[in-house]
Each structure stands twice: as structure tokens, then as C-alpha cells.
C-alpha positions in Angstrom: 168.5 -70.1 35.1 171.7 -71.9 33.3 171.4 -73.9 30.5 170.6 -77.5 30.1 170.7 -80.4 27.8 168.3 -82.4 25.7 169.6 -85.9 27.0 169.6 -88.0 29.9 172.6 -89.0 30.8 172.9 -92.6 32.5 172.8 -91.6 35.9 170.0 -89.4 35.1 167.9 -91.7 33.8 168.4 -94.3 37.0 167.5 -90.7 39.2 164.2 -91.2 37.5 163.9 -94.5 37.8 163.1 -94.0 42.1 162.9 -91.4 44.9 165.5 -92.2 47.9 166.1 -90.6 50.6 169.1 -88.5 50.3 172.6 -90.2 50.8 171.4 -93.3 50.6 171.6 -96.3 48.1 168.9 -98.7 46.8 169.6 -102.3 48.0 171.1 -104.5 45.4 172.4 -101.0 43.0 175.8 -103.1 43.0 177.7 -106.2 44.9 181.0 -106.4 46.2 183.6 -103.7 47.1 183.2 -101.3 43.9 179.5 -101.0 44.8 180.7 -99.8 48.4 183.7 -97.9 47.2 181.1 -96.2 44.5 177.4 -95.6 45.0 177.1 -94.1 42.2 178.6 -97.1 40.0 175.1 -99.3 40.7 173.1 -100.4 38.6 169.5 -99.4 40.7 168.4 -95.8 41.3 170.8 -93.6 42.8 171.5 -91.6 45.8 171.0 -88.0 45.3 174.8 -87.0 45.6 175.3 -88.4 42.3 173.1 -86.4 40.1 175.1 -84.1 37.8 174.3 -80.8 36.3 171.1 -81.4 33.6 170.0 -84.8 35.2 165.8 -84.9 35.4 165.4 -86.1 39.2 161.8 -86.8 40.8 161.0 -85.1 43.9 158.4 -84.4 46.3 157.7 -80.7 47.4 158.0 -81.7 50.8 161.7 -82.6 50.3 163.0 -79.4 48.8 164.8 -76.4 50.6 164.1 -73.0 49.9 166.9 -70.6 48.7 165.2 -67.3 49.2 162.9 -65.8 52.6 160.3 -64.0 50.6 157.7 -64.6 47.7 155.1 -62.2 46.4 151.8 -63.6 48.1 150.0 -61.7 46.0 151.1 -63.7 42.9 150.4 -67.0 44.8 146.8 -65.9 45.4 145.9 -65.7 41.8 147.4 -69.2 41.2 145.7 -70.3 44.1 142.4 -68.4 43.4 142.7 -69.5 39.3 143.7 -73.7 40.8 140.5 -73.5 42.9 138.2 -72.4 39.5 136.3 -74.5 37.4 136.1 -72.0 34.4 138.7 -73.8 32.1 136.3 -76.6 32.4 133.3 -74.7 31.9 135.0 -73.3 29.2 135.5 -76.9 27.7 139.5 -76.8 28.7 141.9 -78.0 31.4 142.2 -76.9 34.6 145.4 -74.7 34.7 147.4 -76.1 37.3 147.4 -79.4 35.1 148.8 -77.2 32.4 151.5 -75.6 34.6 152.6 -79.2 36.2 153.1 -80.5 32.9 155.3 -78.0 32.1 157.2 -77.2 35.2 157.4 -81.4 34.7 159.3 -80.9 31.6 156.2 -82.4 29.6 154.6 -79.2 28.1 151.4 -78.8 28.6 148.0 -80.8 29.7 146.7 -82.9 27.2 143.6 -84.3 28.4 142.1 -84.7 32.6 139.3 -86.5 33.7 136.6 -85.9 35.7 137.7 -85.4 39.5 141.7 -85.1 38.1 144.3 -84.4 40.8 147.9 -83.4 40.8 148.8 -86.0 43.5 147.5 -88.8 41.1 149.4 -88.0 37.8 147.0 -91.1 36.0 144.3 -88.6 36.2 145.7 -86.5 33.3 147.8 -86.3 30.6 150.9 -84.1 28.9 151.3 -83.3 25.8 154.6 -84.8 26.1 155.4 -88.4 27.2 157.9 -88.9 29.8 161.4 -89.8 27.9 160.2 -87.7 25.1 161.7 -84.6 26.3 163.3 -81.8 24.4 165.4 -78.8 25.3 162.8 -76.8 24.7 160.1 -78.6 26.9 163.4 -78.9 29.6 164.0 -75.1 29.5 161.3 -74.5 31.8 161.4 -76.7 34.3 162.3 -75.5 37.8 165.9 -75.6 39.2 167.9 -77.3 42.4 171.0 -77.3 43.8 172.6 -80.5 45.3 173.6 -79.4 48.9 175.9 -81.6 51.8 174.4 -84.5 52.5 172.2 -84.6 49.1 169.5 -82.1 50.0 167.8 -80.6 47.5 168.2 -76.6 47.8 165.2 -75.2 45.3 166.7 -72.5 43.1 164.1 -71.4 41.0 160.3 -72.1 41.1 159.4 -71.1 44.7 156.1 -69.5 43.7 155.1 -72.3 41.4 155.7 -75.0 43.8 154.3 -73.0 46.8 151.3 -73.0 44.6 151.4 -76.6 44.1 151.6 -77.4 48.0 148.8 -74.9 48.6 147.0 -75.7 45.9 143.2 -77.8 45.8 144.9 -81.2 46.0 148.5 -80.5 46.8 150.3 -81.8 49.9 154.3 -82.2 51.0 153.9 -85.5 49.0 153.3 -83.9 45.9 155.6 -85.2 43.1 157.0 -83.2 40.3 160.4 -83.9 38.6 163.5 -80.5 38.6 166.5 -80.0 36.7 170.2 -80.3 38.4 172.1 -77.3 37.7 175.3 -78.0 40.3 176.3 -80.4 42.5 177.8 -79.1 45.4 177.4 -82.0 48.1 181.0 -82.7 48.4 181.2 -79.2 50.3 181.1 -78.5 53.6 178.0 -76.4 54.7 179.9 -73.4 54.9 181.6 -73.8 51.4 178.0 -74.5 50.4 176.5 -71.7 51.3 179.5 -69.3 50.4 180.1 -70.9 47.1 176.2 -70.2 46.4 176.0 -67.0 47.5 179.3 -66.0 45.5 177.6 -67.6 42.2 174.2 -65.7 43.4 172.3 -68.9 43.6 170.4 -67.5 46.8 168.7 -64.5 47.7 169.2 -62.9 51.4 167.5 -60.0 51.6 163.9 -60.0 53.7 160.7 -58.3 53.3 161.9 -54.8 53.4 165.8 -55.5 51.8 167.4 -55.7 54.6 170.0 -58.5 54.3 169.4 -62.2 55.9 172.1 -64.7 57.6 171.3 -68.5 55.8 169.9 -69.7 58.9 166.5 -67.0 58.3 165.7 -69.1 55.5 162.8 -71.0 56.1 163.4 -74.6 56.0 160.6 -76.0 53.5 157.8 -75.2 51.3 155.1 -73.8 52.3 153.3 -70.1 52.4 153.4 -69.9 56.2 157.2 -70.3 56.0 157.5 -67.3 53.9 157.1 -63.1 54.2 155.3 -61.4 51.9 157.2 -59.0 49.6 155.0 -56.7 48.1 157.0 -55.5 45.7 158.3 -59.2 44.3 154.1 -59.1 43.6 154.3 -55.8 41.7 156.8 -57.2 39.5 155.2 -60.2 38.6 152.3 -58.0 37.5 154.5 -55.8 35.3 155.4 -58.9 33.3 154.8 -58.3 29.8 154.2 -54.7 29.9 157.2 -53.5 31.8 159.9 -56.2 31.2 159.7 -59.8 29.6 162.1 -62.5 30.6 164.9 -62.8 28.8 166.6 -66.2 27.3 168.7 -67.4 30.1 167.2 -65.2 32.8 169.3 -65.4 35.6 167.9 -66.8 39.3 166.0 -64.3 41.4 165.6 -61.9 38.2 162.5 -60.7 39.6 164.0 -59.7 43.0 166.4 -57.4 41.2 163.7 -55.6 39.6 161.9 -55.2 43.0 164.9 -53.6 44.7 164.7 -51.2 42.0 161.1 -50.4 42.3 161.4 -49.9 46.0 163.3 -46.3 45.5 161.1 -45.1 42.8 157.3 -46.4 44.0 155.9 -46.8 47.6 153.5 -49.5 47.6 152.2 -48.1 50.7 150.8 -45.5 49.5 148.3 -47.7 47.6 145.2 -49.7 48.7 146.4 -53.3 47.4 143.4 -54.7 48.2 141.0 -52.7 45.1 142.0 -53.0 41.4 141.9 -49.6 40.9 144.9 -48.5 43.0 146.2 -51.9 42.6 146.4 -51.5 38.4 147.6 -47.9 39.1 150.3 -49.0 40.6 151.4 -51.3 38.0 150.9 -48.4 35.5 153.2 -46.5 37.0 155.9 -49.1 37.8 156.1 -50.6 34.6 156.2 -47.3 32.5 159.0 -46.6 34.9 160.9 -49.7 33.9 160.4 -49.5 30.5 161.5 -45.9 30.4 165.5 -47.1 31.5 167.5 -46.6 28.8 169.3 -50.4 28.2 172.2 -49.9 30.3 170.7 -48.5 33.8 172.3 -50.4 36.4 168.9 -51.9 37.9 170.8 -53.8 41.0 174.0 -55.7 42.0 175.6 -54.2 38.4 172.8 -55.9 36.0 171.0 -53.6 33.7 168.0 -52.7 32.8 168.5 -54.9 29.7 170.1 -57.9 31.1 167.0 -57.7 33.1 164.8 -58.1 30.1 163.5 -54.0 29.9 160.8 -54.0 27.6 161.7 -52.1 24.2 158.1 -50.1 24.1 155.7 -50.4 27.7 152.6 -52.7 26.7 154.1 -53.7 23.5 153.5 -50.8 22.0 149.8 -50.9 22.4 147.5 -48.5 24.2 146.4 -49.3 27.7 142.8 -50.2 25.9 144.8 -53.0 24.4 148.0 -55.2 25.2 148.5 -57.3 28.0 147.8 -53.9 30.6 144.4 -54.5 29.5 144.3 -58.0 29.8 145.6 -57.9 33.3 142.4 -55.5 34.3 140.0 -57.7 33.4 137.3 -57.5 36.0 135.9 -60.6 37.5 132.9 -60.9 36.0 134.7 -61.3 32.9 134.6 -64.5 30.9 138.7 -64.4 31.4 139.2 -62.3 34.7 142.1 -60.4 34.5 145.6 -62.1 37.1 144.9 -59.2 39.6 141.3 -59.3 39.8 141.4 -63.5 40.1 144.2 -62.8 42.9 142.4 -60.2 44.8 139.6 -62.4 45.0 141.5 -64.7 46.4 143.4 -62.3 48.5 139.8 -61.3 50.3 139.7 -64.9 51.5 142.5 -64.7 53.5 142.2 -64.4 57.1 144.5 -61.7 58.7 146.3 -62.6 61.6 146.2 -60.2 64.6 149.8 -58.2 65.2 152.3 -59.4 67.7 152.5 -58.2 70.9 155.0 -60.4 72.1 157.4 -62.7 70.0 158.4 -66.3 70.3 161.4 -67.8 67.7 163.9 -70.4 68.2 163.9 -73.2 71.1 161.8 -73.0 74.8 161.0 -74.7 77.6 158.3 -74.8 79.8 155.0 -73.9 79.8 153.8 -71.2 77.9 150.6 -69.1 79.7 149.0 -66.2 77.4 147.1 -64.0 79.5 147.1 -60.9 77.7 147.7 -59.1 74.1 148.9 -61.4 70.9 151.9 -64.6 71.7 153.2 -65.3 68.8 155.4 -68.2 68.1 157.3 -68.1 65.0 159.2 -70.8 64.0 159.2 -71.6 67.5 160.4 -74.9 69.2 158.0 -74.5 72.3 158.6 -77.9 74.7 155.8 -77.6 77.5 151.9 -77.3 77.4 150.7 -73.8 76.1 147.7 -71.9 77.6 145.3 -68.9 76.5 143.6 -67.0 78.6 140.2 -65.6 77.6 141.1 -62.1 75.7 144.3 -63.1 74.9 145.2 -64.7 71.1 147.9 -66.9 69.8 149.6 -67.0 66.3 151.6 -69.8 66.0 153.7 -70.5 62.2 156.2 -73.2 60.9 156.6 -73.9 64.6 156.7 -77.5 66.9 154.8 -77.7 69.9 155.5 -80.6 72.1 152.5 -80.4 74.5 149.5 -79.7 74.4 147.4 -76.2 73.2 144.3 -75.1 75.6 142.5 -72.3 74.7 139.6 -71.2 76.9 137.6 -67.3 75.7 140.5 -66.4 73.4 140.3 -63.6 71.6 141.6 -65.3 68.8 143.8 -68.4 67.6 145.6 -69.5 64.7 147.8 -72.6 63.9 149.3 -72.3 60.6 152.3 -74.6 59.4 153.2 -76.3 62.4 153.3 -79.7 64.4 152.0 -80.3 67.6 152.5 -83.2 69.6 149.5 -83.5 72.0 145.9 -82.4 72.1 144.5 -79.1 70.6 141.3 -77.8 72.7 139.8 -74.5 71.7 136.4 -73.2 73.2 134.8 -70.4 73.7 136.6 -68.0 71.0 135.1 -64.8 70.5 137.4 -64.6 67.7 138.5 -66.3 64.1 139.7 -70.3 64.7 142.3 -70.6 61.9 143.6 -73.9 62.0 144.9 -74.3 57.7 143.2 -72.6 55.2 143.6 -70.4 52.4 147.0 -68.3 53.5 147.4 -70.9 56.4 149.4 -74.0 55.2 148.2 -76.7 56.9 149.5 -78.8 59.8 149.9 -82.1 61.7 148.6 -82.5 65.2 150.0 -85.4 67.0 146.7 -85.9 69.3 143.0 -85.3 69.4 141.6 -82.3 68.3 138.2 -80.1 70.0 136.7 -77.3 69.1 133.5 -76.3 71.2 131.3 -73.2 71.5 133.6 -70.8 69.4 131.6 -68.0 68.3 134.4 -66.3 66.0 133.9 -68.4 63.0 136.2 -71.4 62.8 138.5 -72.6 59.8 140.0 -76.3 59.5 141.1 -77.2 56.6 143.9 -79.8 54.7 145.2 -81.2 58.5 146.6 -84.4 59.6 145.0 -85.3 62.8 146.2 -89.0 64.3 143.1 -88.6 66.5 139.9 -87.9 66.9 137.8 -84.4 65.7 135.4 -83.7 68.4 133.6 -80.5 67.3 130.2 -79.2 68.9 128.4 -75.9 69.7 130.6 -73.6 67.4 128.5 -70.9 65.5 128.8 -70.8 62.9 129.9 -74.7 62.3 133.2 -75.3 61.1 134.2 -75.0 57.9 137.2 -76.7 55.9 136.4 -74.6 52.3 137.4 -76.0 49.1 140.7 -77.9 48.1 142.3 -80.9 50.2 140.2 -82.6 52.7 141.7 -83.0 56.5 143.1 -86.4 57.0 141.8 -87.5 60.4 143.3 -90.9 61.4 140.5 -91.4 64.2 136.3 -90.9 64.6 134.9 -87.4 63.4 132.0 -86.6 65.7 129.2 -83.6 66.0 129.8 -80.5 63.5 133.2 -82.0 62.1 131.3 -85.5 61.0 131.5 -84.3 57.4 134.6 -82.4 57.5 
């Protein structure tokens, strides 16, 4: 993260002052020929090409363009799991997610939410600090974008906490939370973009397993579905504060460097991630290893173990009965669970998707027929109706289907963050429905949606729908699950009345 003022400069402050979309100017932001010869010399809000380095600008999530391929889902699911509980208020307190949007906002922390409070209506709660009132201290954490060709917004720090927010019990594209410019590289081509990032290590291309990405694998928004899980990105997150702190001025993608590391010395494979048990083991024996570097190991890409923020003494010195190892173990029936049992709870809610058989990326035409085995389509472009066969299941994420989807006896189908233009029919599933959900970001279908006489269990949860939800004979009934209710823009009929 690079450093940032206390200020707003002008330009900043008009930022705040309106959302546009990117490259253009607000009507009436100046008259004559110096208004055309300078959009950034108006007097309205501004286009995004003229933010500078430290301006506040307010975004929505669904806006913002990832910089790295992978997040630690693992670290996700106890946000996600910890948003969806009601035991700060029990407890007399403030739901956390309120606490962490005020300070991602660059407003510290909650001050005060009301009954039925929601992140897409910031009137429902309060910070601690008022909007103007900002100090460097209250900006230091906010989360951190790039201005890109064209004014897009490239996300450079905060992907968890912002996937979070989008997942989250009331969190959407349209989500609004305000970042802090660090450079403005819109003048460049998209090749001297993307070089001139990756040469000041503003973006991470490595996948899953390390191997190294081309800019193009990066997903293209927000959004779990549009990610891979890194196991190890998880394992550091959990090491926090008992193998490593972060240190003032913590570069981007610290956490990555620390998980490349941890790859050669600990095989999360070799561990049930699922139990606490094995799961605390494991982050035992990680972050004793980091903390047992001497200060100027070379960790990865020539950054030590210090620059990396190595703790001085594992635990802070404390015993494992103690410290925040201990806290981090807290069971669930604890009046404060412990982050790994609150994300493994979460974890056990997410619905597994079957493996590939076969493997669908990038543009096609034509129909699509599934007659056997496991089609996936992965940010797929599929132009033509698609068909399922009974026994066969379909997988479909971050993808656009233009045509319809009829399934018929599948084995099993899920629709996770992706469009499709044209009905959705599924009946007769012996298998799990998935269409959104926890793990499944949710998605847009351009048509009518039916679900009849599934027998798999079915999930629909946080969808757009522009037409009707016709569901009937499905046992169990649907179920949407707690968090953001499906937005159906036509009549909801049988078991999906209520949904």
C-alpha cells in the first residue's frame, strides 16, 4: 500500500461529489472551449481520468477490476459466515460488516445501526467518523485502485473485503463504498498499462498452484465465482498475528508472497481443511515456521522475511493456551467463536460443484447438447440454446448464455455468476439445483425461470429474474437461505411465491 494524504485536494473533493461513468463529463462541469479542451477544469463532478494519487472517489463494487486471479475462500467464508450472524447484536453491538465498511470507507468504525440496517442503504447506520472529517489515520486503511485506459478502475488492494461485501447478506454489484487513488495511469495504452503495473508489482499473476498468468486470465469483476481458491493465501490469513503482522506500509499482495513461501515448506494437502483440528494444526506449524526466519530470509521476489512483517516471538510470546493462537481456536459454541471455526461453518454450507469432464472457455456457437459426464462452461460466451440430458450435469461460472438452458433428469446443475439471455427450465434433477447461494455469486437471467419436480434439493438465492418464477413439485421446496432476497421483475407462482 503507498502512502496517502490527509486532504482532499479540489478535484478530489468534486470525485465525491457524483459517480460517472468512466470517461465521461457531467453536463454543465464547464462552458465554452476550455471546458472541451479540459474535462478536468469543470466545475461539476469529474470524469474518472482526472483523479490523482490520494483523491477519495466513490464507487460501486460492480464497477471495479480485479488485479489478481485468486483469493483465499477460506477467509471469505468467515466474513461471510461472521456478516450473516446476529451475535454482535445479541451481544448488544454492531454487526461487523458495519464496522468494516466504515473503515474500508475511510470513516473508522460503526457508530450506531438500526434495526433491519443494510450496507446498500448507508442511512441505516452510522461511523464513527463523518464524511469530510477524515484523517490519515482513518485514510490509511481504506482499500486501493489504479486509474486504467479509459478510466477503469483496476482494484489493487481489498479483493477479499470487497468480495465479502458483494457476497455478503445485503450486498449487490450496486454496492457503494468510497477507495483511495494511488496512480493514474489512464493516459497509457493498455499494454503500457499493464507492463508499467506489473513492473511496479501492482498485480499479481500467478494462479491457484503458482504457476504464472497472462492479464487476460484475470477475471473481469467482483465476485467469488470469478475467482480460484488458493489455499494457501487462506493459511496465511490465519497466521496473522501469530506468525507475521502487517507492517506500516505493507506493500500490495504481501500476503501472496508469504503463501509462495509456505508452499515449499507445508502441503496443505496433506490436511483435512474442513475440521479444526487439522485445520489449527496446520496454522501451528506454518506460522512457527515463519516466525522462525531470521529477518533477512529472502521470502519471495527478493523481500524478506522482515519486510514481510515476520513476527519477533510466534504468538506474541504467549503460550498456545493464550495469545491470539488461542483466540483463533475458539470453538463455535463459544460466546466469541474463534475466525476458523466461524469460517468452517460457513465453509460446510457451500455446495461442491461436481469435477469437469469436459471444458468450455472463451466464445461458441451453436447449440450446446450435454448427454453425458460434467459440461462445464467457464467464463464461457455460449451463443445457442443449451441442453442436458438426464444423467448428465452442467456447471456454468462468470459465463453469458444467449439462449436458452433446458434441463430434463440431470444429474446435477449449477448457475453461478453468469447471464443468460432466455428461459432457464430445470426438471426432474436427481441432483443439487444451484442457481446463487452461499459460494455461488448470484446471476441475471434475461427470461422466465422453472423449476419442477427436482428431487436433488434446489438453491435460488440473490438473482435477477426479468420474468416470471414458476416453481412446483420440487422436494424438498426451494430454498433461497439467508442474505439478499432474488429480485424477480415478474409473478412468483407455486413453491417460489415467498421466495
Amino acid at each position: 500500500m503507498n502512502g496517502s494524504r490527509a486532504r482532499l485536494p479540489r478535484r478530489g473533493a468534486l470525485l465525491l461529489a457524483g459517480v460517472l461513468a468512466a470517461g465521461t463529463v457531467v453536463a454543465g462541469a464547464g462552458t465554452g472551449a476550455a471546458a472541451a479542451a479540459d474535462p478536468c477544469a469543470g466545475t461539476g463532478p469529474l470524469p474518472r481520468a482526472c483523479a490523482q494519487p490520494g483523491d477519495l472517489i466513490d464507487v460501486t463494487l460492480g464497477e471495479l477490476h480485479p488485479t489478481q486471479a485468486v483469493l483465499g475462500f477460506d477467509q471469505i467464508f468467515y466474513k461471510l459466515g461472521r456478516y450473516g450472524s446476529d451475535r454482535d447484536e445479541a451481544a448488544g453491538g454492531v454487526n461487523k460488516r458495519f464496522d468494516e465498511w466504515c473503515e474500508t470507507n475511510g470513516q473508522g468504525e460503526a457508530a450506531s445501526a438500526r434495526p433491519g440496517a443494510r450496507l446498500d442503504d448507508p442511512s441505516s447506520f452510522t461511523c464513527t467518523v463523518p464524511l469530510g472529517k477524515e484523517t490519515p489515520e482513518t485514510i490509511a486503511p481504506m482499500k486501493t485502485a489504479v486509474v486504467g485506459p479509459g478510466g477503469k478502475l483496476y482494484l489493487t488492494d481489498g479483493h477479499h473485503t470487497l468480495t465479502s461485501f458483494l457476497e455478503g447478506p445485503d450486498g449487490s454489484p450496486a454496492t457503494r463504498i468510497r477507495l483511495r487513488v494511488t496512480d493514474n495511469f489512464s493516459a497509457l495504452s493498455p499494454s503500457a498499462f499493464w507492463q508499467r503495473m506489473t513492473v511496479e508489482k501492482k498485480v499479481w499473476l500467478r494462479d491457484e498452484n503458482n504457476r504464472p498468468l497472462t492479464v487476460n486470465q484475470l477475471p473481469d469483476r467482483l465476485g467469488i465465482t470469478h475467482f480460484r481458491d488458493d489455499p494457501y493465501r487462506s493459511l496465511v490469513y490465519f497466521t496473522r498475528d501469530i506468525g507475521y503482522e502487517v507492517p506500516d506500509g505493507a506493500t500490495e499482495f504481501l500476503e501472496f508472497s508469504w503463501g509462495s513461501w509456505l508452499r515449499g515448506e507445508h502441503d496443505t494437502g496433506a490436511y483435512d481443511l474442513t475440521a479444526p483440528g487439522p485445520y489449527l494444526d496446520l496454522v501451528k506449524r506454518a506460522s512457527k515456521s515463519m516466525a522462525a526466519l531470521a529477518p533477512d530470509a529472502v521470502v519471495d521476489d527478493g523481500r524478506t522475511a522482515a519486510q514481510l512483517g515476520r513476527i519477533d516471538a510466534w504468538n506474541g510470546g504467549k503460550k498456545e493456551t493464550g495469545g491470539e493462537f488461542a483466540k483463533l481456536g475458539r470453538p463455535l459454541s463459544d460466546p466469541k467463536p474463534g475466525k476458523l471455526a466461524e469460517a468452517l461453518d460457513y465453509k460446510a454450507r457451500v455446495q461442491a460443484a461436481p469435477a469437469c469432464t469436459t471444458r468450455v472457455t472463451g466464445p461458441r456457437n451453436g447449440p450446446l447438447t450435454v448427454t453425458a459426464g460434467v459440461t462445464c462452461l467457464d467464463r464461457a460466451a455460449q451463443r445457442g440454446p443449451v441442453v442436458v440430458r438426464p444423467g448428465a450435469a452442467l456447471v456454468v461460472t462468470g459465463s453469458t448464455l444467449d439462449g436458452p438452458v433446458q434441463a430434463d433428469g440431470a444429474d446435477a446443475v449449477h448457475l453461478c455468476g453468469s447471464r443468460v439471455s432466455g428461459p432457464v427450465s430445470v426438471s426432474r434433477a436427481t441432483g443439487p439445483v444451484r442457481i446463487g447461494g452461499p459460494g455461488c455469486t448470484a446471476n441475471t437471467v434475461e427470461g422466465p425461470v422453472v423449476l419442477t419436480g427436482n428431487t436433488g434439493g434446489v438453491r435460488f438465492a440473490a438473482n435477477t429474474v426479468t420474468g416470471p418464477l414458476v416453481c412446483s413439485a420440487n422436494l424438498p421446496a426451494p430454498a433461497a437461505g439467508p442474505g439478499r432476497a432474488n429480485e424477480v421483475r415478474g409473478p412468483r407462482t407455486g413453491q417460489c411465491a415467498a421466495l
